[in-house]
C-alpha positions in Angstrom: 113.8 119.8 112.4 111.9 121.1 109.4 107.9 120.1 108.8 106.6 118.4 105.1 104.3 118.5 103.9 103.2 115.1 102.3 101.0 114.0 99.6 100.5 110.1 99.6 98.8 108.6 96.4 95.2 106.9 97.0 97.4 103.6 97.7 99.4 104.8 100.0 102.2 103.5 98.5 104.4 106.9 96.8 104.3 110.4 98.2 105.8 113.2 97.2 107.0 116.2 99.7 107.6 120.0 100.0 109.1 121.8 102.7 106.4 123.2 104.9 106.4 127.5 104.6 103.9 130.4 104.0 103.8 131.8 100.7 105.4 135.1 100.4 102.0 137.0 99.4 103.1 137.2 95.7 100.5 135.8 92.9 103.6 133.7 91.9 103.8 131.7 95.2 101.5 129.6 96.8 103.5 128.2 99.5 103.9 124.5 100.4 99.9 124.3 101.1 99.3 125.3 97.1 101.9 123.1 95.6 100.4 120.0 98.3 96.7 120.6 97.1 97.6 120.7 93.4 99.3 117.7 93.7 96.5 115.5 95.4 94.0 117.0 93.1 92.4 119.6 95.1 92.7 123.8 94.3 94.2 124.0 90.9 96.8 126.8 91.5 99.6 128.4 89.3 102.2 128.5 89.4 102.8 125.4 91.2 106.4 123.0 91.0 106.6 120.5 88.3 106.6 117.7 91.1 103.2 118.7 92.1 102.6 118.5 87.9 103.5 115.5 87.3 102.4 114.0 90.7 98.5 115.6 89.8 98.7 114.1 86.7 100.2 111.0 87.7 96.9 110.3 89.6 94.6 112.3 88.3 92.1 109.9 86.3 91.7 108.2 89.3 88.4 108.5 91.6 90.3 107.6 94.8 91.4 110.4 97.0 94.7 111.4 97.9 95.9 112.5 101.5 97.9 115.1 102.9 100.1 114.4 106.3 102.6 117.1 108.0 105.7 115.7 109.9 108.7 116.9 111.5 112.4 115.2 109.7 115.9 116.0 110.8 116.8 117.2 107.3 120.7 117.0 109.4 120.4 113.1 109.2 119.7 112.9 105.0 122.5 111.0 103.2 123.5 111.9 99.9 122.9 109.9 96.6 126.2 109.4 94.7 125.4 110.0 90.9 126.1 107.3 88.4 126.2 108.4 84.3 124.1 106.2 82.2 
């Protein structure tokens, strides 16, 4: 089982996740807690992944809050997409 980390848009309706972990001390990781609260709009930290970007942004001229959530997956169960050219 691994835990995610979860950040659900004021709607509830899209989320975006990262792989729950510690970050490794260094000034260029913030762990899954950094990239989690830059993406809901909370502690602006930096280096962070482009998801949490483009999530922030995505949502960020809005005055609704968004919310975190932490749950266990079987990552053993995940099916794969097949890729189709455009």
């Amino acid at each position: 089982m691994t835990k995610l980390v979860l950040v659900w848009n004021p709607a509830k309706t899209e989320c975006v996740g990262f792989v729950e972990r510690e970050p490794n001390g260094s000034t260029w990781d913030c762990g899954s807690g950094g990239d989690a609260e830059h993406a809901g709009g909370g502690e602006k930290w930096n280096p962070v992944s482009t998801l949490a970007d483009t999530f922030r942004e995505q949502y960020e001229d809005t005055d609704d809050e968004c919310h975190l959530q932490v749950i266990e997956v079987d990552e053993t169960e995940a099916t794969p997409i097949e890729r189709v050219e455009d």
